[in-house]
ChimeraX commands (.cxc) that place a marker at each C-alpha (Angstrom):
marker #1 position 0.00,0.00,0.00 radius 0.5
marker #1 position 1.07,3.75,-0.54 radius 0.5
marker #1 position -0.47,7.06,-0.03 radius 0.5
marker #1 position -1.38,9.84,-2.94 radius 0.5
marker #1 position -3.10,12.90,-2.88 radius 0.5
marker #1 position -6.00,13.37,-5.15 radius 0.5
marker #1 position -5.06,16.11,-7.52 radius 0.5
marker #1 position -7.82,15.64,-10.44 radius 0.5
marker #1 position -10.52,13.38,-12.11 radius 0.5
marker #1 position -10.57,11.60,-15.70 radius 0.5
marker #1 position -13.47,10.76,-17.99 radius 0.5
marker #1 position -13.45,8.86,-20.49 radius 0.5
marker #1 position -17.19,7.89,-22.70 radius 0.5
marker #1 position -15.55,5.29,-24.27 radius 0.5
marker #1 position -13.33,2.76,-22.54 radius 0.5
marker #1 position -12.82,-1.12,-21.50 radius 0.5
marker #1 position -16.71,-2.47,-20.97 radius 0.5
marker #1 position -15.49,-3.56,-17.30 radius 0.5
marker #1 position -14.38,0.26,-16.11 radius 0.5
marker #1 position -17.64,0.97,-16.82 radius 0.5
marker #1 position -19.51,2.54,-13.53 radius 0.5
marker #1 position -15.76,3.01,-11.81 radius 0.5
marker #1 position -14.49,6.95,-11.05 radius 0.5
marker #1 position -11.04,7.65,-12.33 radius 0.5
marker #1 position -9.21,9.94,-10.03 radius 0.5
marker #1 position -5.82,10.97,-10.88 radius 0.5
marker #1 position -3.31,11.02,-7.76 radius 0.5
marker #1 position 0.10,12.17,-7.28 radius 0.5
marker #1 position 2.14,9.64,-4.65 radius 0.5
marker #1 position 3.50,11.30,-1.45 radius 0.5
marker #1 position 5.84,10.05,0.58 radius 0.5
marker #1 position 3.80,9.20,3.88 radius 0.5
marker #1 position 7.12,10.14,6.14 radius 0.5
marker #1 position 8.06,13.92,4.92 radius 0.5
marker #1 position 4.89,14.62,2.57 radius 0.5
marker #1 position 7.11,15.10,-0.45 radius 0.5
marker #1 position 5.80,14.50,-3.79 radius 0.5
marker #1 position 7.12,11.20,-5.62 radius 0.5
marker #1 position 7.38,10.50,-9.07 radius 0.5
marker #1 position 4.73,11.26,-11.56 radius 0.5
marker #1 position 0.98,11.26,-11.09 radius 0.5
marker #1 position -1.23,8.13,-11.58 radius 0.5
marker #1 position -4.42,7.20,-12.25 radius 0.5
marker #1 position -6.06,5.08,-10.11 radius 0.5
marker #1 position -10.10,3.85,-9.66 radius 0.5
marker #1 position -12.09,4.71,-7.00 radius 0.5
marker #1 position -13.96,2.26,-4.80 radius 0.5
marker #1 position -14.93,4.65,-1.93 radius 0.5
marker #1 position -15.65,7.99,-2.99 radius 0.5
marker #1 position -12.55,9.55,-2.39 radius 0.5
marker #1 position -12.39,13.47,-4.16 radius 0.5
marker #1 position -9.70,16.75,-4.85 radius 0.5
marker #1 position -7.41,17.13,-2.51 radius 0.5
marker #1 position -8.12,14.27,-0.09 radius 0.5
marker #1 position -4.85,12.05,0.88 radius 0.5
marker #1 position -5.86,8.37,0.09 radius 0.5
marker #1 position -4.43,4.86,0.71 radius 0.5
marker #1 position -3.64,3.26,-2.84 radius 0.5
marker #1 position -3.18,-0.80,-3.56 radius 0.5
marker #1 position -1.30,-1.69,-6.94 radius 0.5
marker #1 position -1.23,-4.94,-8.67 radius 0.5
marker #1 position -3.54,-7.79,-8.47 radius 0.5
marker #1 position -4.57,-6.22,-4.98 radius 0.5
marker #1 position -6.08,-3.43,-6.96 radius 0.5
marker #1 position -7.82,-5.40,-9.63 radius 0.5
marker #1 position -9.66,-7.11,-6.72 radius 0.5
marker #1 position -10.79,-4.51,-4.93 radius 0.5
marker #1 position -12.08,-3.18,-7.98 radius 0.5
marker #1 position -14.22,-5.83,-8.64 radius 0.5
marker #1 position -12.15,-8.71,-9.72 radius 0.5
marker #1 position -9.30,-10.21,-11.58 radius 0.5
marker #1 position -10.62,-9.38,-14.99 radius 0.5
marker #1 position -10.83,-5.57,-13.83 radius 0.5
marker #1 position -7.96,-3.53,-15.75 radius 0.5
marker #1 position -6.54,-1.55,-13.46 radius 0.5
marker #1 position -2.79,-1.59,-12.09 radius 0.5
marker #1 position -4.07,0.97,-8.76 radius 0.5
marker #1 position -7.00,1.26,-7.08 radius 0.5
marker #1 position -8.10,3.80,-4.23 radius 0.5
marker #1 position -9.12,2.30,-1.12 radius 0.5
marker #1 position -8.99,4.29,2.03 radius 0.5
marker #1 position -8.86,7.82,2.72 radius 0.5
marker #1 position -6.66,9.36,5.17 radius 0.5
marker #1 position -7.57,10.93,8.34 radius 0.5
marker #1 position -4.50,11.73,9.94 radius 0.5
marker #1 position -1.04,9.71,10.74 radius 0.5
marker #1 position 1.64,9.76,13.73 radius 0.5
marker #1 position 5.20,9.03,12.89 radius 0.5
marker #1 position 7.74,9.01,15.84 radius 0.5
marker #1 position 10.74,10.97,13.49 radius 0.5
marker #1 position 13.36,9.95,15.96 radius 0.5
marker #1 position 12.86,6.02,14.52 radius 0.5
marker #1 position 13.31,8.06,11.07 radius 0.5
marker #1 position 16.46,6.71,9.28 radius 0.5
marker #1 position 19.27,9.83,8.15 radius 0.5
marker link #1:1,2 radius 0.2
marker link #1:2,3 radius 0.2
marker link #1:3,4 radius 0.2
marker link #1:4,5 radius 0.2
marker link #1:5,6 radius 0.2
marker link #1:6,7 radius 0.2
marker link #1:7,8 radius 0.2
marker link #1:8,9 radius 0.2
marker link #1:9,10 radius 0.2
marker link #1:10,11 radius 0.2
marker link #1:11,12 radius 0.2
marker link #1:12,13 radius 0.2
marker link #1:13,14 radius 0.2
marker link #1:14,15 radius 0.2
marker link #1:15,16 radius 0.2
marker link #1:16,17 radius 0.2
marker link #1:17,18 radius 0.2
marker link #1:18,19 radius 0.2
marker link #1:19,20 radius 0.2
marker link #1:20,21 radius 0.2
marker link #1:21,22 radius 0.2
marker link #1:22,23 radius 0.2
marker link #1:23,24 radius 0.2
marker link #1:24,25 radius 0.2
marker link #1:25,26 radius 0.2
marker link #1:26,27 radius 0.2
marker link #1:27,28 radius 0.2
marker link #1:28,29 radius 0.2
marker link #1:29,30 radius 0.2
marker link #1:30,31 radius 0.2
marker link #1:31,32 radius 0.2
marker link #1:32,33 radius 0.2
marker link #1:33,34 radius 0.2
marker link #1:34,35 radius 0.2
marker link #1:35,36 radius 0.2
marker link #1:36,37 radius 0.2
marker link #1:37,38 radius 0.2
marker link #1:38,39 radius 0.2
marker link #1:39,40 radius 0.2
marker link #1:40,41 radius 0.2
marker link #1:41,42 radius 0.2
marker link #1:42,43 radius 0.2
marker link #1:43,44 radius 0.2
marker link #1:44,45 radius 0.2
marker link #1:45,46 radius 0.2
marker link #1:46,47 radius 0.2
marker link #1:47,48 radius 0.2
marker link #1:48,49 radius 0.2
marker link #1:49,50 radius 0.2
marker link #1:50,51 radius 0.2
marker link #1:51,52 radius 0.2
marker link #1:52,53 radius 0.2
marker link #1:53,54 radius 0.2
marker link #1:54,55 radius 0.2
marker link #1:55,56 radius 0.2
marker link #1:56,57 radius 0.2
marker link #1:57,58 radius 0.2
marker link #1:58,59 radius 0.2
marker link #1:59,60 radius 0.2
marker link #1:60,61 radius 0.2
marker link #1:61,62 radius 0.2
marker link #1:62,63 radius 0.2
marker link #1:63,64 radius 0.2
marker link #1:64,65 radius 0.2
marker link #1:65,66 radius 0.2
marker link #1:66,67 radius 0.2
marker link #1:67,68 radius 0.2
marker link #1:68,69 radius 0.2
marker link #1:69,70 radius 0.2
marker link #1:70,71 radius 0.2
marker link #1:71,72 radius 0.2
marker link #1:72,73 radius 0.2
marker link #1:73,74 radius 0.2
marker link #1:74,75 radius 0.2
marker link #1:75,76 radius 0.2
marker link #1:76,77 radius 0.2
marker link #1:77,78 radius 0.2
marker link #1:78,79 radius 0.2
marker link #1:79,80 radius 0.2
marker link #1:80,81 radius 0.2
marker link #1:81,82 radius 0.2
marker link #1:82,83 radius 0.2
marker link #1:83,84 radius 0.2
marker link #1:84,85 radius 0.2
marker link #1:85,86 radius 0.2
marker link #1:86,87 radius 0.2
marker link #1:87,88 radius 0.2
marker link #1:88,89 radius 0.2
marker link #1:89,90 radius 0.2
marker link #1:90,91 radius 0.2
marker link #1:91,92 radius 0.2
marker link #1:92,93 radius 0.2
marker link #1:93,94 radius 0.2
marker link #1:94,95 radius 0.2
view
């Protein structure tokens, strides 16, 4: 699992017949310790609602095709959790 922030939507009328009914959200990945941005944004479906600006908890992989719906779903990450808040003791932080 690894966190984004939601930074947009997609829309697409015509796609694969089993994205149909799934939100497209397009999230940038943060690093959970510092809150730095990393790499490029993704897009990613969304299970749970999630919307602009929120931080959410992403799965990749065949982790992400199942909570999408199933195996057959073509996704590579799905959202499924949004973030309240986090505590990180810094001093276990590695220099």
């Amino acid at each position: 699992m690894r966190i984004g922030k939601v930074i947009g939507n997609v829309w697409a009328t015509k796609k694969e017949e089993k994205l149909a009914g799934i939100k497209l959200l397009i999230v940038q990945p943060i690093n959970i310790a510092d809150g730095t941005m990393e790499g490029v944004p993704i897009i990613a479906a969304d299970i749970i609602g999630a919307g602009c600006g929120e931080t959410v908890i992403l799965v990749d992989g065949s982790s992400a095709r199942r909570a999408a719906g199933g195996p057959e779903v073509p996704v590579d990450s799905t959202v499924v959790g949004i973030v309240d808040g986090n505590d990180i003791d810094s001093s276990l932080l590695e220099v």
